[in-house]
C-alpha positions in Angstrom: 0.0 0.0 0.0 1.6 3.2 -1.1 0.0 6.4 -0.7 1.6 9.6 -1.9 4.7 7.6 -2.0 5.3 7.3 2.1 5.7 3.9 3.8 2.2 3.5 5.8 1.2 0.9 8.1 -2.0 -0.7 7.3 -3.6 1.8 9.6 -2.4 4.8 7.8 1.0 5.6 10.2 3.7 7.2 9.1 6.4 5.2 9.9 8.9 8.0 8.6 7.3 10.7 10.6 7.4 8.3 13.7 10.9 8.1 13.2 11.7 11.4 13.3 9.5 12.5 15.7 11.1 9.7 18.1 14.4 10.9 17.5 13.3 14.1 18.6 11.9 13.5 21.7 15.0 13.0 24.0 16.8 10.5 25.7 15.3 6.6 24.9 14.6 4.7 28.0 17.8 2.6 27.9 19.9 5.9 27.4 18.3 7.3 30.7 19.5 3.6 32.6 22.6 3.6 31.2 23.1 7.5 32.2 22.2 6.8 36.0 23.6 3.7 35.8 27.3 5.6 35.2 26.1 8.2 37.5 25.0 6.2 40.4 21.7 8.5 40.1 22.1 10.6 42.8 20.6 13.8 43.4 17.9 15.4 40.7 19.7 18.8 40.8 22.8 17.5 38.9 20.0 17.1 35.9 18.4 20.8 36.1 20.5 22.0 33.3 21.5 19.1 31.0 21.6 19.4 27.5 20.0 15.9 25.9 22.4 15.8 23.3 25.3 16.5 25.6 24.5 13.2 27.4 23.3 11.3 24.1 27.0 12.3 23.2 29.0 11.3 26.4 27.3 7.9 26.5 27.7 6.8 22.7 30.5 4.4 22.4 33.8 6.7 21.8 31.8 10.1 23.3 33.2 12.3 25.6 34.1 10.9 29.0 
């Protein structure tokens, strides 16, 4: 099924615009673990001015330790 040439579900989803909208939103679930996880998450204050793609950065294999 190919309408207007975008890939649709067979309810009519975007799967393109889901995509990008998802990679939009912030940090994923498992980046938030890992991030306490190498942070011992302790304290909400040390979060009140983080930059999401700051931390995407320093948690990607070879990112900024």
């Amino acid at each position: 099924m190919n309408h207007n040439k975008k890939n649709l579900t067979s309810v009519g989803t975007d799967i393109e615009e889901v995509k990008r909208l998802n990679a939009e939103s912030g940090l994923s679930y498992n980046e938030v673990k890992e991030l306490l996880a190498k942070t011992g998450g302790k304290g909400p204050a040390m979060y009140s001015d983080t930059y999401v793609e700051d931390i995407k950065r320093k948690i990607q294999p070879g990112g900024v330790k």
